[in-house]
C-alpha positions in Angstrom: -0.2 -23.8 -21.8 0.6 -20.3 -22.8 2.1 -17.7 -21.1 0.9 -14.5 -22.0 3.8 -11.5 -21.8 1.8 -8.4 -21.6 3.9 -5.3 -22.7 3.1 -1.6 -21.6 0.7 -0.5 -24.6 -1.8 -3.4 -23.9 -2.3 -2.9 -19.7 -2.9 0.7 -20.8 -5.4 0.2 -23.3 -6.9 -2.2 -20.7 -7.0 0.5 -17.9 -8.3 2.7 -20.3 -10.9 0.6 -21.5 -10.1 1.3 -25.5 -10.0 -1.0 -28.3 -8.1 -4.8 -27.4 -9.6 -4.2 -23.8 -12.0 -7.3 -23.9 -8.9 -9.2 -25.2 -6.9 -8.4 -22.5 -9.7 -8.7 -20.1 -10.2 -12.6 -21.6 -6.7 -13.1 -20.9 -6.9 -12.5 -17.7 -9.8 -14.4 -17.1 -8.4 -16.8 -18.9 -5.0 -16.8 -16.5 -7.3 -16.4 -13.5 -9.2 -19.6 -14.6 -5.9 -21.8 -14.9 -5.7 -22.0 -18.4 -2.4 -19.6 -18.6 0.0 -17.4 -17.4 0.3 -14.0 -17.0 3.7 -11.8 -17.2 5.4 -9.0 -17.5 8.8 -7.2 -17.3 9.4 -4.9 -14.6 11.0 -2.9 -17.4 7.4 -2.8 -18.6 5.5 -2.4 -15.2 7.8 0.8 -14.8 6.4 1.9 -17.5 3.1 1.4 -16.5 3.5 3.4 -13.1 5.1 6.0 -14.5 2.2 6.6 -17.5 -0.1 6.4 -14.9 1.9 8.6 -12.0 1.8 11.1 -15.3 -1.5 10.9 -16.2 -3.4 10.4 -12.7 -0.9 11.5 -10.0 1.0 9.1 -7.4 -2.1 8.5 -5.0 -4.0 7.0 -8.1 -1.0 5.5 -9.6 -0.1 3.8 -6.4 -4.3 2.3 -6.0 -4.2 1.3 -9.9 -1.1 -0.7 -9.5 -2.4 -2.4 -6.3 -5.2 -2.9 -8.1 -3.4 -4.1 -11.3 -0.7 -6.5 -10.1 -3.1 -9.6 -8.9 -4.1 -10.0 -12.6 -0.8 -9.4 -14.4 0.7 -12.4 -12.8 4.5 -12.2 -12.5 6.7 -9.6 -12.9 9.8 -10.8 -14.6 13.2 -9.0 -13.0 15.2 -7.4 -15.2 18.1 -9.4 -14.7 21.6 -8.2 -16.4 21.5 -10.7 -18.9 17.9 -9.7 -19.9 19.4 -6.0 -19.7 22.3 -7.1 -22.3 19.9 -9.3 -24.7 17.6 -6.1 -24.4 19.7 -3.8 -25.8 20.8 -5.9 -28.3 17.8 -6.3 -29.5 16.8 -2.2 -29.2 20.4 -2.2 -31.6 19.5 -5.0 -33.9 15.8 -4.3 -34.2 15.3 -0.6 -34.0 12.9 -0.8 -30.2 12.8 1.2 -27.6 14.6 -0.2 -24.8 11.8 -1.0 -22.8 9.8 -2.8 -25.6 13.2 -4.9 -26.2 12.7 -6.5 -22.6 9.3 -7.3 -23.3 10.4 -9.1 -26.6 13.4 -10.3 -25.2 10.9 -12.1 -22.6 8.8 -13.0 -25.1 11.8 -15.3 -26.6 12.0 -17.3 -23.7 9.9 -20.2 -24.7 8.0 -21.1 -28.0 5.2 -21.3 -25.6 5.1 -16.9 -24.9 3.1 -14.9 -26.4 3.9 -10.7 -26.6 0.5 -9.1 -26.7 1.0 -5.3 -27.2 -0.9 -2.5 -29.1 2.4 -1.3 -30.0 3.4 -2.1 -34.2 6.7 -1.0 -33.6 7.2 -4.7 -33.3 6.4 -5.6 -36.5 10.3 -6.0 -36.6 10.7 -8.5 -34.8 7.6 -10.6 -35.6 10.1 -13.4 -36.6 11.9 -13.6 -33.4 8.8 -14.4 -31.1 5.3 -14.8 -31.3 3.1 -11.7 -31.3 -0.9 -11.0 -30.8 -1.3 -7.2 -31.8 -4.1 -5.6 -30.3 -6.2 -3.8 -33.0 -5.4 -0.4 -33.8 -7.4 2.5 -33.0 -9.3 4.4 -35.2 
């Protein structure tokens, strides 16, 4: 069964309901249904508050994530070895910090899958399997 690691760039475009929303919304479905897993770093699910605390201010923020969390399935810790395999990966690889916890989850098992928006991992497509989102126009 696969478990689907969902980085930052894909929730948002989800929320946001531009292009690689219906993928993200059949993965969902798809977890919801039994027929995979759902993840994310809490690296990552920072993120995602804080874009949307940005964006919307803290009373949306705080009804989006309620909202939210039920269909991202689990959010990983950020453990300190995942911190240290993080940034060697941001070193190694060139990523942002937060991305590199989202890879570095995705490297758990042959049987994750990164899905992200975000070609900045084109990198480190050899290191884990990735699903890119299309890009926008």
């Amino acid at each position: 069964m696969t478990t689907y690691v969902l980085d930052a760039s894909a929730v948002i475009r989800y929320i946001d309901d531009e292009v690689g929303a219906v993928r993200v919304e059949q993965i969902l479905k798809e977890c919801a249904h039994g027929r995979g897993e759902a993840c994310l770093s809490a690296v990552q699910w920072g993120e995602i508050a804080g874009n949307l605390r940005k964006r919307f201010g803290a009373e949306r923020e705080a009804h989006l994530l309620h909202a939210l969390l039920p269909s991202v399935g689990q959010i990983v810790p950020a453990t300190g070895e995942r911190a240290v395999h993080a940034a060697q990966l941001k070193v190694d690889r060139g990523l942002g910090y937060a991305d590199a916890f989202a890879l570095e989850l995705a490297m758990d098992s042959p049987d994750h899958l990164l899905v992200t928006a975000d070609y900045g991992f084109k990198v480190a497509d050899n290191l884990a399997r990735i699903e890119f989102l299309p890009a926008k126009e």
